[in-house]
Backbone of each chain as ProteinMPNN parsed JSONL, in Angstrom:
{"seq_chain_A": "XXXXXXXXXXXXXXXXXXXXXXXXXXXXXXXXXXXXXXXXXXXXXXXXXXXXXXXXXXXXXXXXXXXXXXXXXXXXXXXXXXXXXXXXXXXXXXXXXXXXXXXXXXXXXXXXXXXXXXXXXXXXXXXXXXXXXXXXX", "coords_chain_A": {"N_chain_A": [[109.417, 164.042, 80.316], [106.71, 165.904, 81.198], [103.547, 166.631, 79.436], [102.455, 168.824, 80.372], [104.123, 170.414, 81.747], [105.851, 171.047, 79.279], [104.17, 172.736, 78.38], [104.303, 174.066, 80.149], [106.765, 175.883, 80.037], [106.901, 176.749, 77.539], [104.589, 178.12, 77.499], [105.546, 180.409, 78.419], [107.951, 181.295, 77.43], [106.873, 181.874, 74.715], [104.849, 183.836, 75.439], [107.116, 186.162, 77.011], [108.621, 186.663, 74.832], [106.802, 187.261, 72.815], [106.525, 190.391, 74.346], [109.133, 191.161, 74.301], [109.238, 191.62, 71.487], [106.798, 193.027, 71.158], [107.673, 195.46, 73.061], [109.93, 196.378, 71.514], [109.079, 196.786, 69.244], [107.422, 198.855, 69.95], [109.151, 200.786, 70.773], [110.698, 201.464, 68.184], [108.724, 202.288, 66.502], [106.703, 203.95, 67.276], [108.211, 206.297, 68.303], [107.432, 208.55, 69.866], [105.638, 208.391, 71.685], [106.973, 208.027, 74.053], [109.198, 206.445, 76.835], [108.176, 204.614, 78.818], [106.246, 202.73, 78.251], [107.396, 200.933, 76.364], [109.893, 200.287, 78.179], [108.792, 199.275, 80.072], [107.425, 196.604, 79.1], [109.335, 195.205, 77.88], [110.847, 194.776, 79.748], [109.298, 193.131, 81.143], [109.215, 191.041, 79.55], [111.602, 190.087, 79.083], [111.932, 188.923, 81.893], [109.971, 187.182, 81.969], [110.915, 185.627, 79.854], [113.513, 184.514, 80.914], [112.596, 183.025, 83.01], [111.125, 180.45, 81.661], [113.351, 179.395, 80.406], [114.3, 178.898, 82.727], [112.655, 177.305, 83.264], [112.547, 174.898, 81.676], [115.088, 173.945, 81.752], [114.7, 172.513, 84.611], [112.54, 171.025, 83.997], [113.983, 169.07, 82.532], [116.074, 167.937, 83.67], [118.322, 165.129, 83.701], [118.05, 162.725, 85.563], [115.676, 162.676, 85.755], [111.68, 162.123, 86.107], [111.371, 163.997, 88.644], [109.181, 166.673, 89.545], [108.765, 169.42, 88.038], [108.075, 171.589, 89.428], [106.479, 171.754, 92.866], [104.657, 171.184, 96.165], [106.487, 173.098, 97.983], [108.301, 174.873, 96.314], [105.933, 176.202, 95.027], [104.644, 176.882, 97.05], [106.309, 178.877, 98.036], [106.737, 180.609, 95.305], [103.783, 181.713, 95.605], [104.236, 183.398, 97.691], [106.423, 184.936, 97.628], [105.308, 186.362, 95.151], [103.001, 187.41, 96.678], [104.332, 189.209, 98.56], [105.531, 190.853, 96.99], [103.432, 192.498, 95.379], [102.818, 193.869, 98.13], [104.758, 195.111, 98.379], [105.2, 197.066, 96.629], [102.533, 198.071, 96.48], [103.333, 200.104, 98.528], [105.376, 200.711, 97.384], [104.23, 202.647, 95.016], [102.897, 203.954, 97.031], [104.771, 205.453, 97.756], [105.448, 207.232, 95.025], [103.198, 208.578, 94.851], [103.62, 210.196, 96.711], [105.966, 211.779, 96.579], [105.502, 212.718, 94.211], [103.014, 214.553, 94.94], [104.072, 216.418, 96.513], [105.836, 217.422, 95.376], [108.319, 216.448, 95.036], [109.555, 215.221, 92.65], [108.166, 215.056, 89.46], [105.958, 213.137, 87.825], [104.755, 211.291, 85.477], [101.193, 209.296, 84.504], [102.068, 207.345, 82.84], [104.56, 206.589, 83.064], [104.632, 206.376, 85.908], [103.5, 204.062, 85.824], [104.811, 202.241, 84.282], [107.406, 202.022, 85.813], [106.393, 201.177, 87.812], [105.637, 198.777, 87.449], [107.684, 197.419, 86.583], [108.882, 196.583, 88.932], [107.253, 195.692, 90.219], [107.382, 193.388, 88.779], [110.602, 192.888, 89.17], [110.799, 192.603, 92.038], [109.116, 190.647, 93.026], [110.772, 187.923, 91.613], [112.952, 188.52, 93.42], [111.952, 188.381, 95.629], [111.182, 185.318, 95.853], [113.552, 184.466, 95.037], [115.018, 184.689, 97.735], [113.255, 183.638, 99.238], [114.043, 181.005, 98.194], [116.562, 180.302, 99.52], [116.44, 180.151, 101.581], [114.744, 177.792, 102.375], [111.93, 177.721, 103.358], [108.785, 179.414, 104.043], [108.289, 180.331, 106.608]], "CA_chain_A": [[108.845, 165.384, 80.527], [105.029, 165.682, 80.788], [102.754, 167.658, 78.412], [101.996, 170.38, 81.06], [105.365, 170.757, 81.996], [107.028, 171.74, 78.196], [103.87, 173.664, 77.734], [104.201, 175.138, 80.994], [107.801, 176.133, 79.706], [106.576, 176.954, 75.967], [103.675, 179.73, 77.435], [106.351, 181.666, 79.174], [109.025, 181.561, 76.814], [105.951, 182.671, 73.919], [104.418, 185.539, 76.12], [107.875, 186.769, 77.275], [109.157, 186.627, 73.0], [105.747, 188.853, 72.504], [106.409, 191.108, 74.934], [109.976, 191.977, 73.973], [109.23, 192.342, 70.391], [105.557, 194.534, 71.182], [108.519, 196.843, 73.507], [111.279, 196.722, 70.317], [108.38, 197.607, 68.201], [106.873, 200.822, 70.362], [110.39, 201.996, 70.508], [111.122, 201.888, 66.784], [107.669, 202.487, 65.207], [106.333, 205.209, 68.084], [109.209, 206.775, 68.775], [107.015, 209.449, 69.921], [105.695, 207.306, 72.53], [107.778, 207.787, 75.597], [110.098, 205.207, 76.972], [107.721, 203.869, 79.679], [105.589, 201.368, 78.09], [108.811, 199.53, 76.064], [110.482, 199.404, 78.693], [107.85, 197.499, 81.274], [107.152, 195.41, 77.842], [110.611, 194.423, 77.371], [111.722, 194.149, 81.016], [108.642, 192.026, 81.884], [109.411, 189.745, 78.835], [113.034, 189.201, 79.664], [111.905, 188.019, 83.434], [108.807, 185.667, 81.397], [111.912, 184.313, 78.715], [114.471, 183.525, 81.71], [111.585, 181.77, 83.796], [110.68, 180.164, 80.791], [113.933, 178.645, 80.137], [115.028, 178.22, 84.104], [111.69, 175.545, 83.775], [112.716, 173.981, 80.749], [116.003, 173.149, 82.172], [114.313, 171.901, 85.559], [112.149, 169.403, 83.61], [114.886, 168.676, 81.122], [116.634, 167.037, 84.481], [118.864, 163.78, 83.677], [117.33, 161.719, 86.47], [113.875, 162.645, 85.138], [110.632, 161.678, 87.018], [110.894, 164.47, 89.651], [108.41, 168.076, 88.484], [109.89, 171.292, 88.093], [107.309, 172.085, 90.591], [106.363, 170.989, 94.122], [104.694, 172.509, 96.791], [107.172, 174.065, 97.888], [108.209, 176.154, 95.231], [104.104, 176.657, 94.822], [103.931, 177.888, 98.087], [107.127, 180.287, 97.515], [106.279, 181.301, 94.381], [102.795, 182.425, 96.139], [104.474, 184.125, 99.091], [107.307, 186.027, 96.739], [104.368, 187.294, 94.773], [102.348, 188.382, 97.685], [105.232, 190.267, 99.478], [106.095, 191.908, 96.239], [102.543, 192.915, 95.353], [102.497, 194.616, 98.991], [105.669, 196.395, 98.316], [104.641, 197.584, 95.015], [101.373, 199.167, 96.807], [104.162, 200.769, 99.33], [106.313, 202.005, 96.677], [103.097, 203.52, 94.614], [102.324, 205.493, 98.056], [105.642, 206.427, 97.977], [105.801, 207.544, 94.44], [102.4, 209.464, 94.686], [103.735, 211.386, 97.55], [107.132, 212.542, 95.894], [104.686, 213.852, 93.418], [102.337, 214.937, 95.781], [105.251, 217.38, 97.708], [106.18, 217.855, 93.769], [109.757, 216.546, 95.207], [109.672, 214.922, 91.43], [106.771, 215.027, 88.436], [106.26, 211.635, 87.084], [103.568, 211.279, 84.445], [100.555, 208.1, 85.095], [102.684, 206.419, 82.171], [105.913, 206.456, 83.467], [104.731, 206.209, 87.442], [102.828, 202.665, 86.06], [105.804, 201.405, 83.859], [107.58, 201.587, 86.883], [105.703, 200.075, 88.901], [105.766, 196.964, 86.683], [108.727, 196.575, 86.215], [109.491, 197.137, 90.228], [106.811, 194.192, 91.15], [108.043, 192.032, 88.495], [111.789, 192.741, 89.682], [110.687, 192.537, 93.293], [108.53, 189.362, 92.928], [111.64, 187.212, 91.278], [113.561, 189.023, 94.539], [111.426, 187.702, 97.066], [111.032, 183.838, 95.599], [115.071, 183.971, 95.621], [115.637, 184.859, 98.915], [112.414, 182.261, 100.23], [114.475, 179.639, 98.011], [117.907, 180.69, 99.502], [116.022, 180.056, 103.154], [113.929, 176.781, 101.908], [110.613, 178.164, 103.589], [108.511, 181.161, 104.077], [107.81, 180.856, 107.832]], "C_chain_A": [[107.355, 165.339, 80.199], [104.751, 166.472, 79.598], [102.636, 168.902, 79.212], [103.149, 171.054, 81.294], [105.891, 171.709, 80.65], [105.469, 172.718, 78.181], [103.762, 175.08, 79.054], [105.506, 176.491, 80.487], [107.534, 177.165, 78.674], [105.742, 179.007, 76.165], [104.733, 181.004, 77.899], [107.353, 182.092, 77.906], [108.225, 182.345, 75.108], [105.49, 184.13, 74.56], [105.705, 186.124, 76.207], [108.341, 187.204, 75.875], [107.949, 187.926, 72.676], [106.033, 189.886, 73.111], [107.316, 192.032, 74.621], [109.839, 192.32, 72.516], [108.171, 193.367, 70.248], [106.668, 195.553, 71.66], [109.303, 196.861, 72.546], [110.336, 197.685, 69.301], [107.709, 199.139, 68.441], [108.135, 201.254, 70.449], [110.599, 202.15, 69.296], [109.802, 202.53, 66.071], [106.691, 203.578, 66.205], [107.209, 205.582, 69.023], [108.362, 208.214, 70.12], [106.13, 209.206, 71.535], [105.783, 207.841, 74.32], [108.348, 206.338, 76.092], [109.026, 203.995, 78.198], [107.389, 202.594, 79.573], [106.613, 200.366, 77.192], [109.157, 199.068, 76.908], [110.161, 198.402, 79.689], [107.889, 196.6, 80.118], [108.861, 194.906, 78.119], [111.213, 193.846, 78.966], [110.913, 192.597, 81.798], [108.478, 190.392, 80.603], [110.594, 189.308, 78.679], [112.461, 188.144, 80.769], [110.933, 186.94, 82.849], [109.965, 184.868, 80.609], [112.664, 183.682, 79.619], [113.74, 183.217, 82.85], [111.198, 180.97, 83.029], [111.82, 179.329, 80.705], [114.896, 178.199, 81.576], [114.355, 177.052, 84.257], [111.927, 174.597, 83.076], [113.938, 173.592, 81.307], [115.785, 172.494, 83.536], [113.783, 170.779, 84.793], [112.638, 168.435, 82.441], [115.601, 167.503, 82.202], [117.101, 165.672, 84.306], [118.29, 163.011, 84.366], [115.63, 161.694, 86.358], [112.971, 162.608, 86.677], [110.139, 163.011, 88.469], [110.389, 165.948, 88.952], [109.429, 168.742, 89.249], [109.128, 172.085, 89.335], [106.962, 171.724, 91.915], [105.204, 172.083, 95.307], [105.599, 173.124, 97.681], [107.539, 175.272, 97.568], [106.936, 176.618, 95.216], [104.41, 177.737, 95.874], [105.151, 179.743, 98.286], [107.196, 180.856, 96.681], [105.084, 182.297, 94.948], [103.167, 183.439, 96.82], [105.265, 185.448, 98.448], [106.316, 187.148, 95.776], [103.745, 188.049, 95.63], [103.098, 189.353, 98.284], [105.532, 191.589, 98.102], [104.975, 192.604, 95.571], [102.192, 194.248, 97.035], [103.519, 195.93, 99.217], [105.415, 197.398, 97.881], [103.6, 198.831, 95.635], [102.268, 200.217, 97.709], [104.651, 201.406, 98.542], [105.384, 202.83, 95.65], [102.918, 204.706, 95.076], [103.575, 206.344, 97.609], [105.925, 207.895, 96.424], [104.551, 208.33, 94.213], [102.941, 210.588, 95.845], [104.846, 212.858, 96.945], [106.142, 213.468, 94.737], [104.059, 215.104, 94.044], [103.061, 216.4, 96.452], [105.662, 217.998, 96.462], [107.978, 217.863, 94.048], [109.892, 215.803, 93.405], [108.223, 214.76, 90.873], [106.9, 213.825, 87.633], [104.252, 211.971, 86.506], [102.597, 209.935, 84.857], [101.634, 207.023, 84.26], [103.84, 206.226, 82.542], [105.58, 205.986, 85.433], [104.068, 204.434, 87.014], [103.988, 202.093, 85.504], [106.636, 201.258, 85.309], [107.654, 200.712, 87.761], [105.437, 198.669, 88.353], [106.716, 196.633, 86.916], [109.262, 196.22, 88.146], [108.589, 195.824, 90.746], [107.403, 192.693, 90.153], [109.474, 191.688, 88.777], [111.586, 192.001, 91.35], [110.19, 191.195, 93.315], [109.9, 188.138, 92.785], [112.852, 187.517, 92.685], [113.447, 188.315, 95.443], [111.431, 186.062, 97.17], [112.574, 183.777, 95.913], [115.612, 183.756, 96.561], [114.674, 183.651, 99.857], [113.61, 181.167, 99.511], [115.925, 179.64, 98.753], [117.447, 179.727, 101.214], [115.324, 178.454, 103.561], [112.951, 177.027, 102.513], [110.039, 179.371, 103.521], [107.992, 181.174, 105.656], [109.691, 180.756, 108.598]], "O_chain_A": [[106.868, 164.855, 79.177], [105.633, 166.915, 78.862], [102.731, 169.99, 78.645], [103.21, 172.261, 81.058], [106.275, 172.866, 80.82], [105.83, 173.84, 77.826], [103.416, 176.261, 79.031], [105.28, 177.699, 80.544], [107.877, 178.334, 78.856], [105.922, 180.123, 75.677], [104.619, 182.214, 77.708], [107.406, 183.264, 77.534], [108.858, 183.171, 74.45], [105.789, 185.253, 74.155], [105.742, 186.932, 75.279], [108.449, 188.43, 75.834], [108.154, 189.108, 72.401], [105.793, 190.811, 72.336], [107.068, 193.235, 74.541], [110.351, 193.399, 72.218], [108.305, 194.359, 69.53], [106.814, 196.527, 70.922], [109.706, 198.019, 72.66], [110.591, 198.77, 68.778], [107.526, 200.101, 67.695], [108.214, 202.431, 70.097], [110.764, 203.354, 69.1], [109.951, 203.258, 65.09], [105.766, 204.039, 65.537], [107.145, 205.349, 70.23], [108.972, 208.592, 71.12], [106.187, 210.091, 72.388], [105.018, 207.947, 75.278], [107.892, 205.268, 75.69], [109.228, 202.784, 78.289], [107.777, 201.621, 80.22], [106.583, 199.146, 77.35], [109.094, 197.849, 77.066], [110.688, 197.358, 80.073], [108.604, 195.625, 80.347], [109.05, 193.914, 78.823], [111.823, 192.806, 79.213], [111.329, 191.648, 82.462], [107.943, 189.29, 80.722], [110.779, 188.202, 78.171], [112.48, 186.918, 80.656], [111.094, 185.789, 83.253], [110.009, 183.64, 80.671], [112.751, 182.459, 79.519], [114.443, 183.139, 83.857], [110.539, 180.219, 83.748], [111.456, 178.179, 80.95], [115.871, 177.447, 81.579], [114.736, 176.062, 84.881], [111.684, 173.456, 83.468], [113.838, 172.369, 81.401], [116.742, 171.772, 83.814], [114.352, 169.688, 84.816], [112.112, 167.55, 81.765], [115.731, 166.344, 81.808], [116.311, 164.841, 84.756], [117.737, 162.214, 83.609], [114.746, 160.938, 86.758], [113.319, 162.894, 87.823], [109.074, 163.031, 89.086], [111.006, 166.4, 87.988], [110.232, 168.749, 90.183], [109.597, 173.004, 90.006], [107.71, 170.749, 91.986], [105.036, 173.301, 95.256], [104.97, 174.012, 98.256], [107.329, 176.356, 98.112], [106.927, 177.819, 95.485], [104.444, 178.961, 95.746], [104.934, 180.935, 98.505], [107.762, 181.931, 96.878], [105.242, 183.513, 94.841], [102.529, 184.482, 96.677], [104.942, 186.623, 98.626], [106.487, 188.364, 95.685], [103.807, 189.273, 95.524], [102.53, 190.409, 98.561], [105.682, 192.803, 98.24], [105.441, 193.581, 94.983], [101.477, 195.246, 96.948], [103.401, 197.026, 99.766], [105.36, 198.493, 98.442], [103.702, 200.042, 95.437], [101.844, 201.366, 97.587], [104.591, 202.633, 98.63], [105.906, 203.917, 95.405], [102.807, 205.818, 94.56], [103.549, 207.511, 97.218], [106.371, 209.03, 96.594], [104.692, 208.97, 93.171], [102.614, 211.771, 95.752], [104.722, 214.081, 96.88], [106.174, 214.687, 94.569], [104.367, 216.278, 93.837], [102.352, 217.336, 96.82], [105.851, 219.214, 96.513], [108.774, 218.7, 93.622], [110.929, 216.335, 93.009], [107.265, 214.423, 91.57], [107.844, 213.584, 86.881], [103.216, 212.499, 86.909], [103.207, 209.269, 85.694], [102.03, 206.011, 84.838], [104.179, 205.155, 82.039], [106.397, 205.304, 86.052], [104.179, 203.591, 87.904], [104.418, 201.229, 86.269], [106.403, 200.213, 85.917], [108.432, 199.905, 88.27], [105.059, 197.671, 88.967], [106.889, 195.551, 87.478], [110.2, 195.434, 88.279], [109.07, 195.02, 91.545], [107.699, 191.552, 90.508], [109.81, 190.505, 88.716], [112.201, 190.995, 91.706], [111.056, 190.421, 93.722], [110.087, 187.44, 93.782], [113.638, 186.591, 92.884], [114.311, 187.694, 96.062], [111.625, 185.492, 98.244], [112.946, 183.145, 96.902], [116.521, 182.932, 96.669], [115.089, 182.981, 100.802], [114.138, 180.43, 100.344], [116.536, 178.634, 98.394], [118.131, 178.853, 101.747], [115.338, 177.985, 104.699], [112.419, 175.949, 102.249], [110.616, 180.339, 103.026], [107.237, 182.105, 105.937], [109.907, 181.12, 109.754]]}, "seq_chain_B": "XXXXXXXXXXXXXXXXXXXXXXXXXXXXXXXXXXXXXXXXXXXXXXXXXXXXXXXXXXXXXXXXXXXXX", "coords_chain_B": {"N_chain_B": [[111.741, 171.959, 114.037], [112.479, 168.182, 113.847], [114.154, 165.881, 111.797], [114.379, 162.501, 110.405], [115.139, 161.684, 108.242], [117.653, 161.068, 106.741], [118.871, 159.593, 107.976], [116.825, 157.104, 107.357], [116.617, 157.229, 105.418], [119.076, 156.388, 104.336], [119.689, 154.003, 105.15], [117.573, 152.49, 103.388], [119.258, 152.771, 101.629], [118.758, 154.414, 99.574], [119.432, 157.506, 97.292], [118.939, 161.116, 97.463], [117.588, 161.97, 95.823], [116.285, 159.603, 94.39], [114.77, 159.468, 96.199], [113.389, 161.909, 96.321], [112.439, 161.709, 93.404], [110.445, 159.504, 94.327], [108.287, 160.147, 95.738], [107.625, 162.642, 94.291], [108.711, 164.745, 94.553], [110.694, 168.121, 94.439], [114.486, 167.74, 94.279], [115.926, 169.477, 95.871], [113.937, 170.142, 97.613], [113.655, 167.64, 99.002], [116.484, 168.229, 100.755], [115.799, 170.4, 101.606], [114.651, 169.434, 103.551], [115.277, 167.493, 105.259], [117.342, 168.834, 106.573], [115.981, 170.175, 108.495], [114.476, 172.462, 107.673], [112.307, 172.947, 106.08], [108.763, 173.14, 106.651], [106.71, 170.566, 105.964], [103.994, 169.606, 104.747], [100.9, 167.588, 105.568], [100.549, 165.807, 104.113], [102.903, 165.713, 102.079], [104.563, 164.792, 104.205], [103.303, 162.154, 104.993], [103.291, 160.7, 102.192], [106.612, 160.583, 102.632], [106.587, 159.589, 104.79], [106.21, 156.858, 103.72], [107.32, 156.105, 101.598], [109.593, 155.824, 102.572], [109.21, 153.777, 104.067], [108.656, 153.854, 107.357], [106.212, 154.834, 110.268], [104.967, 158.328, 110.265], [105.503, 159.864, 112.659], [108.142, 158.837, 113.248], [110.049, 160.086, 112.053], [109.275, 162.413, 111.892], [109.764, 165.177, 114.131], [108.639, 167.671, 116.49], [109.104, 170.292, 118.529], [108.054, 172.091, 121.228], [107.869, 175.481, 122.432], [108.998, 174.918, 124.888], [110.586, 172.894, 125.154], [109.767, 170.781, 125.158], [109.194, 167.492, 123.724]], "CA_chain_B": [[111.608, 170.371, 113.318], [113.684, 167.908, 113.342], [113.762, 164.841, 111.33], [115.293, 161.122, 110.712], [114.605, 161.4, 106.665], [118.511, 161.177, 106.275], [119.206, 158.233, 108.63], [115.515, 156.163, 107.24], [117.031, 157.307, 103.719], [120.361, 155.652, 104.123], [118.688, 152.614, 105.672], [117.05, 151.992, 102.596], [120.266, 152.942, 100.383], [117.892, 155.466, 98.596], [119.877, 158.838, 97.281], [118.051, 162.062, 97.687], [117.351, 161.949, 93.968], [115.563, 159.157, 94.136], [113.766, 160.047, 97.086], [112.408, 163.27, 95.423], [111.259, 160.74, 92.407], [108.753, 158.749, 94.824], [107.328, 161.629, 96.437], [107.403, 163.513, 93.886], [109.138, 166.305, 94.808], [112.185, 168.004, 93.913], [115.4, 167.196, 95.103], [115.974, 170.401, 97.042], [112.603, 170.003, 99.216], [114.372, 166.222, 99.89], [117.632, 168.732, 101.12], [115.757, 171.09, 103.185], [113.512, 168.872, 105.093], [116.462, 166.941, 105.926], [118.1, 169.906, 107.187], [114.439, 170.632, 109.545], [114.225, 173.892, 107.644], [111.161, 173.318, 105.806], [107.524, 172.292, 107.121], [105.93, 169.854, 104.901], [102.135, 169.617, 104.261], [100.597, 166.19, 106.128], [100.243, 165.608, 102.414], [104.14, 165.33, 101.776], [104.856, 163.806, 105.596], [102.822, 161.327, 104.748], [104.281, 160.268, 101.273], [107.81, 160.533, 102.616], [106.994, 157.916, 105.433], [105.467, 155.706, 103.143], [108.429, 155.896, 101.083], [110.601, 154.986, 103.87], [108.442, 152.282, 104.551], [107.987, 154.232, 108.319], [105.146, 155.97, 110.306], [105.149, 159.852, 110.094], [106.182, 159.992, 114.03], [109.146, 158.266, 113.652], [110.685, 160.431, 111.061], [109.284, 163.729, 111.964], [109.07, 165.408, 115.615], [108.479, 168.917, 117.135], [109.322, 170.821, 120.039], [107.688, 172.979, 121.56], [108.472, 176.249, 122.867], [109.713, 175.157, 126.388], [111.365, 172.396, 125.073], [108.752, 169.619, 125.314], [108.453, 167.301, 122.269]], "C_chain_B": [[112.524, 169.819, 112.947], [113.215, 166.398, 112.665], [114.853, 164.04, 111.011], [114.856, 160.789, 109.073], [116.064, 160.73, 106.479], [118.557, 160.119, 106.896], [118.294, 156.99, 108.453], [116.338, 156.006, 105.891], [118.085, 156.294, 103.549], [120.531, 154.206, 104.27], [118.502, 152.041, 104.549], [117.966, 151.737, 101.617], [119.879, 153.71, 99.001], [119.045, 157.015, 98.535], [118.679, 159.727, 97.641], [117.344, 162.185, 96.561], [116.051, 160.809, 94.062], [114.406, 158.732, 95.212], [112.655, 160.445, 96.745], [111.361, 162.639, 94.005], [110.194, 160.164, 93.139], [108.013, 159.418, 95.294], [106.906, 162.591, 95.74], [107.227, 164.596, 94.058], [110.329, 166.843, 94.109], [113.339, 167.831, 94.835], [115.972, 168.531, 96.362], [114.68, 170.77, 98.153], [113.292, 168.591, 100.087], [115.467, 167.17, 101.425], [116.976, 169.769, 101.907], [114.628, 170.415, 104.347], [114.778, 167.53, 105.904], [117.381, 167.846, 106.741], [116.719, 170.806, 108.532], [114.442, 172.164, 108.879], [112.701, 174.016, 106.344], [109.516, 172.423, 106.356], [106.697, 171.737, 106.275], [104.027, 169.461, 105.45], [101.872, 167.788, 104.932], [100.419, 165.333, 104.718], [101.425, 164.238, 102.211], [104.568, 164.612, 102.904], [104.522, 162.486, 104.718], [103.724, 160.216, 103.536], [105.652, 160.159, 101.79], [108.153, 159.347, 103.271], [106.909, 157.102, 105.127], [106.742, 155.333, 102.577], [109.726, 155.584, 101.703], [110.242, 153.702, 104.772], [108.48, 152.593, 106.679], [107.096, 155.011, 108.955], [105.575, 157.283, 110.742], [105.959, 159.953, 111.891], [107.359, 159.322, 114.473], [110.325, 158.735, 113.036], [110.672, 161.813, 111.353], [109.152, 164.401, 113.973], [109.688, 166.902, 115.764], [108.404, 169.211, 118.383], [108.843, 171.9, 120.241], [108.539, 174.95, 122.159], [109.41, 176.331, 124.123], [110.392, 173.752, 126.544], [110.628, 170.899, 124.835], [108.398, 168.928, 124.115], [106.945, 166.232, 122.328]], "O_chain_B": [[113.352, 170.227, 112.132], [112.146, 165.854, 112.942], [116.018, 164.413, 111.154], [114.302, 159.733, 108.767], [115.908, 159.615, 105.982], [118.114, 159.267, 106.125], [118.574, 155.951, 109.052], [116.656, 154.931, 105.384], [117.987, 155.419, 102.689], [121.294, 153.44, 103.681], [119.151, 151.006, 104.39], [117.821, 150.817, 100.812], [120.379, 153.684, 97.876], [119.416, 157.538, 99.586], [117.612, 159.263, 98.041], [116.221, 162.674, 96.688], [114.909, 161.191, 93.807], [113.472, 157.939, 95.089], [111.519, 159.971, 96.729], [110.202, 162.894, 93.678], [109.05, 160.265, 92.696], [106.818, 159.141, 95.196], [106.049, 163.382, 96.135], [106.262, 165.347, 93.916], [110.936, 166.162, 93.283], [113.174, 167.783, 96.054], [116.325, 168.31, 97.52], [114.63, 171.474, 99.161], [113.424, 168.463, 101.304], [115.335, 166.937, 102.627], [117.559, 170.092, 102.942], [114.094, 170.747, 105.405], [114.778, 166.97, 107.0], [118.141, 167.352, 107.574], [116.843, 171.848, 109.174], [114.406, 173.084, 109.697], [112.262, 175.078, 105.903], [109.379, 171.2, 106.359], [105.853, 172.48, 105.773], [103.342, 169.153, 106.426], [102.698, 166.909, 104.686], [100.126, 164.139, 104.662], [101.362, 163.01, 102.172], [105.074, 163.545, 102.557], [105.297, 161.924, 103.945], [104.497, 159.298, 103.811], [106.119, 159.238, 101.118], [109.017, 158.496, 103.058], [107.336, 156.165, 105.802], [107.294, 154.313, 102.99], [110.728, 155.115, 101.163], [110.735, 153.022, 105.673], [108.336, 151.58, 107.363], [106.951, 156.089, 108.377], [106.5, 157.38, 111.549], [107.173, 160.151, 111.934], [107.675, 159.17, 115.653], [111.422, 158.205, 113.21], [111.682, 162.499, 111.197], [108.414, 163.887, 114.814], [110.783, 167.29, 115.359], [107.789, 168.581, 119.243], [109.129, 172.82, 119.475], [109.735, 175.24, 122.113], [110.217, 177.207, 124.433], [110.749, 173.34, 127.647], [111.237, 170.005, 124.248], [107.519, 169.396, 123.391], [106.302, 166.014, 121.301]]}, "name": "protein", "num_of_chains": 2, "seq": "XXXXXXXXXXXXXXXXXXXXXXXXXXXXXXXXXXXXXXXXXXXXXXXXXXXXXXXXXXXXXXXXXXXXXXXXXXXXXXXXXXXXXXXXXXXXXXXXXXXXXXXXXXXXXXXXXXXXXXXXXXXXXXXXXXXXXXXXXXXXXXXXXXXXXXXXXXXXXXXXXXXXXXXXXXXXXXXXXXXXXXXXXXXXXXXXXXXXXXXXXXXXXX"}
């Protein structure tokens, strides 16, 4: 296993560990708060801990020698982000309009948690379904 | 795209495994470019023929739209 590799592993599985204990800690210690910003914190440091330990068991691999990465994956990792970054701006419009019509009242803090958690769900969405397909054209 | 990775591969008595080690890829890019469902970079062509000890046009080939490769 290289050096870049475990620490590629290491940063995710550290940021994602911060993330859910900063969201454990605004729910217990600013209760007062609102639920928004825990729960993007905590949802977007689950999806960083189990990418974090889907890489460590790629470059953990018995037969060794081959990366957890390629381009491949690169280029579907890229593509899954981009599609789910364009959603994201789609479901924004959509969620300023519902305001907009006042079919529901969503606050900036609750319309952005949201929207985190909705591109980092969507993102891990889109890479699954490119890897399900093995390309993006 | 279709390709002759699987029939160069077997030639050699190379698994897919240890394919993906000389190319340095992973073993599911070996499994879909063997299956013509992904388009590899002149990058990875390249490396794969080498590693099959043949040239890129003997391994990889494309058809056109009207059938013409």
């Amino acid at each position: 296993m290289s050096l870049s590799s475990k620490w590629r592993y290491l940063y995710r599985l550290i940021v994602g560990l911060v993330m859910v204990i900063w969201g454990l800690a605004e729910l217990l210690l600013n209760p007062g708060g609102g639920p928004a910003i825990p729960v993007a914190l905590i949802a977007a440091g689950i999806v960083f801990v189990i990418a974090g330990f889907r890489l460590r068991q790629e470059v953990s691999l018995p037969f060794g020698g081959a990366p957890g990465q390629d381009e491949r994956t690169r280029k579907i990792g890229a593509w899954g982000i981009s599609w789910s970054w364009t959603f994201t701006l789609f479901f924004m419009a959509g969620l300023f309009w519902l305001d907009y019509f006042r079919v529901m009242t969503l606050s900036a803090e609750i319309a952005l948690g949201i929207s985190v958690v909705f591109m980092a769900i969507s993102a891990r969405l889109f890479q699954w379904y490119f890897f399900t397909r093995g390309d993006v054209e | 795209m279709q390709t002759k990775i699987r029939e160069y591969r077997a030639r050699l008595g190379l698994t897919q495994e240890e394919l993906a080690n000389r190319v340095q890829v992973r073993r599911e890019t070996i499994v879909f470019l063997e299956k013509g469902k992904y388009n590899p970079s002149l990058r990875l062509a390249w490396a794969v023929a080498k590693a099959l000890q043949v040239k890129i046009d003997e391994i990889f080939s494309f058809e056109d739209e009207e059938g013409k490769g």
